[in-house]
N, C-alpha and C positions, 0 to 999 in steps of 0.2 A: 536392197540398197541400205544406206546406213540409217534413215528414218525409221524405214521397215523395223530395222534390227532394234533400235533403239523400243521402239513401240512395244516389241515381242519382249525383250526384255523389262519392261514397266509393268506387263500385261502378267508376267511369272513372278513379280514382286507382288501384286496386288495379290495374287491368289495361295500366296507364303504367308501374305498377310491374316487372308482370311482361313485358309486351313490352321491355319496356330490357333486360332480359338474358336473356333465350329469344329464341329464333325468332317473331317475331311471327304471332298465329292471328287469321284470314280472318273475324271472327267477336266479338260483344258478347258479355261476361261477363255473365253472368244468375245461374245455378244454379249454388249453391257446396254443397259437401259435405264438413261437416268430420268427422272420426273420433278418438275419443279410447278408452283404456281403463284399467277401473277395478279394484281388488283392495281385500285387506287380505293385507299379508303373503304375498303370491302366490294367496290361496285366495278363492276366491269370483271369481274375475274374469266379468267384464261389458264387451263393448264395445260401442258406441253411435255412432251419427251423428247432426248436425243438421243440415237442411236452409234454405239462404237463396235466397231467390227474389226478384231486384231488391232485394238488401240487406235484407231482411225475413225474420224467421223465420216458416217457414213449420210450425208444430208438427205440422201433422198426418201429413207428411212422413220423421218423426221415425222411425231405425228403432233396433232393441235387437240383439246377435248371441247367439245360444246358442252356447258355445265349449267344446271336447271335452275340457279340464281339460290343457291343456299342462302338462308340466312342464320347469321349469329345470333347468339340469345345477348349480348352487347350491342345497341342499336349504334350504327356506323364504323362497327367492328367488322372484320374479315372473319369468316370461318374456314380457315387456311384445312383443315382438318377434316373437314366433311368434304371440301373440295379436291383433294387432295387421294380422299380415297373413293371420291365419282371416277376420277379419273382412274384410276388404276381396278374398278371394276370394270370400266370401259372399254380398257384393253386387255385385262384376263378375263373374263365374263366369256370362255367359248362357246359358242354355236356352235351346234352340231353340224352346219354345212360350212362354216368357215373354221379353220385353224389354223393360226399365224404360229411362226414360228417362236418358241420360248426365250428369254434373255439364261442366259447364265449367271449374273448378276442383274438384281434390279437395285439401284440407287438414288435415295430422296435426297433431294435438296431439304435439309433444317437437321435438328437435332433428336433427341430422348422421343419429343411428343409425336414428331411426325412418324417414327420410327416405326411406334405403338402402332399410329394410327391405319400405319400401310400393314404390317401384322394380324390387324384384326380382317382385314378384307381378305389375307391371304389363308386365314384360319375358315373366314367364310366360305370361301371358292375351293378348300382343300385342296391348294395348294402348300408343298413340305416344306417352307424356307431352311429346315435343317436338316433336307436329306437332296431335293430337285434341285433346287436352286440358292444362290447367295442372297443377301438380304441387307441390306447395308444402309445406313444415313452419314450424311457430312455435312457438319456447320457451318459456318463461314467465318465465325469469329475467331474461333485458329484453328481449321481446317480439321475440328478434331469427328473422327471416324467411329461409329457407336455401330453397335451388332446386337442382335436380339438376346434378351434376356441379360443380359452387360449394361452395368450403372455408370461404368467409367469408359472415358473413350481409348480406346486400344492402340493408340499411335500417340508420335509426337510428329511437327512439323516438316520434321528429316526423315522419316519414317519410309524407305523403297516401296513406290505404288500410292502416295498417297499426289502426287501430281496428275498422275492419270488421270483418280478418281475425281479430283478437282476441276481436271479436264471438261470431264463426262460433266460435272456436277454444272461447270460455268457453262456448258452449251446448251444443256437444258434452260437453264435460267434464260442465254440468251431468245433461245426461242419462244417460250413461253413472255416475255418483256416484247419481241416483236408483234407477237399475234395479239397482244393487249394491248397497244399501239394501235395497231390496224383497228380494232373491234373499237378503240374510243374514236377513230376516225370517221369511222361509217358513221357512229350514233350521234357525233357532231353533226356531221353530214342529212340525216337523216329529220334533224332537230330543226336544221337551215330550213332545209325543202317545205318542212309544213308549215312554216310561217310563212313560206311565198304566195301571193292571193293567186287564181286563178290556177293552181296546181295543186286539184285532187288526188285523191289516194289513187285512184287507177293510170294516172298520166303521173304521177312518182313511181308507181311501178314500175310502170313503161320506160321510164328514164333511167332507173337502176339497174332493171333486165337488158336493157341494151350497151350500157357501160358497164357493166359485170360486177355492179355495187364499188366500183373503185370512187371514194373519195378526187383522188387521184387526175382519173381522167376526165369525169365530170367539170371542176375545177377549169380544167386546161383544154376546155372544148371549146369551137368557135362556134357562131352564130349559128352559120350552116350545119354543123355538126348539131347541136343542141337541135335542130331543126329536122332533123331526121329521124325523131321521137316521134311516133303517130300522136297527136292532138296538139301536140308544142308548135306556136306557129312563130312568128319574130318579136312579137311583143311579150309574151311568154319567155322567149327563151332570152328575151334582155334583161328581164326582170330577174331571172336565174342567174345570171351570170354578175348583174348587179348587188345581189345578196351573197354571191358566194366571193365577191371582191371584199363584199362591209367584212364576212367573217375574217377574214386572211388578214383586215388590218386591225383588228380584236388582237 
């Protein structure tokens, strides 16, 4: 169909783009993997990939990273850079009993530094960015597209293939911004509970384990519901639901 075609054709710009100034690869651009990561104020961070498959996002594809709580040498500074490349040894780091399948392009969300920063991981894992695969960053301040070892970014905003890339670049983003959402919801969540009297850590477990840690459904549980927690009897579960009203009107 003509979406298709239009995709395939983006997908043959982007890789005009990047054979003009790499080593040209033996090989059709398919599967793009873009990485981005997300905070507040350094805390809570979350990194994310999306996955495009002939120009298409491919959602189901989609993956989230659990990250060991870096810290910057700037107290209440992000360490976007250390984060950034947990993540991407998280998903090249193979095991010898698992092998997922390679991106043909890998693409960070930011500029120069991130660029570096994904580089050195790829140099670590020996992986060839200049012979296996593409290697690419894009900024967001105008879109401009930077390649390893390149000071200046290789396009201009008209540039065929650099919508794609934006594509790829803004759904990472998007995902990684949902799953840091979710992850400040829980620890809000999680914050509430332990100031509730008469709810220990073992009867919060029990509470989380049975609503599947959703903020969410917690939240929007009725008495009887909250009551089908082993230990949680009606007085309990009013006092929970009267704490998670106080938060809502916060």
């Amino acid at each position: 169909d003509l979406l298709r075609t239009l995709a395939l054709v983006e997908l043959e710009n982007v890789q005009e783009l990047l054979n003009k100034e790499t080593p040209p690869k033996m090989k059709r651009l398919r599967r793009i993997e873009a990485f981005d990561v997300s905070h507040t104020a350094g805390t809570g961070t979350v990194a994310a990939s999306a996955v495009l498959i002939d120009g298409k996002p491919d959602l189901r594809q989609y993956r989230k990273f659990r990250l060991s709580g870096l810290e910057s040498t700037t107290p209440g500074s992000p360490n976007d850079y250390a984060s950034l490349q947990e993540a991407l040894r998280a998903r090249f780091a193979q095991s010898a009993d698992v092998v997922e399948e390679m991106p043909d392009l890998v693409l960070i969300d930011g500029g120069k530094g991130q660029l570096s920063a994904a580089m050195k991981v790829f140099v670590e894992l020996r992986i060839n960015f200049m012979r296996d695969v593409w290697l690419c960053s894009i900024a967001k301040s105008e879109e401009s597209v930077f390649l390893p070892g390149m000071s200046n970014p290789v396009n201009n905003s008209v540039t065929p293939g650099v919508r794609l890339l934006c594509l790829a670049r803004d759904e990472a983003h998007r995902h990684a911004l949902q799953s840091h959402r979710k992850l400040r919801g829980r620890e809000a969540l999680r914050s509430t509970l332990n100031a509730i009297p008469g709810l220990g850590k073992e009867k919060r477990e029990r509470l989380l384990l049975h609503f599947n840690d959703s903020p969410e459904a917690i939240k929007s549980a009725s008495m009887d519901q909250l009551q089908c927690v082993p230990g949680i009897g009606p007085g309990l579960a009013q006092r929970i639901q009267l704490n998670l009203r106080d938060e809502n009107r916060e």
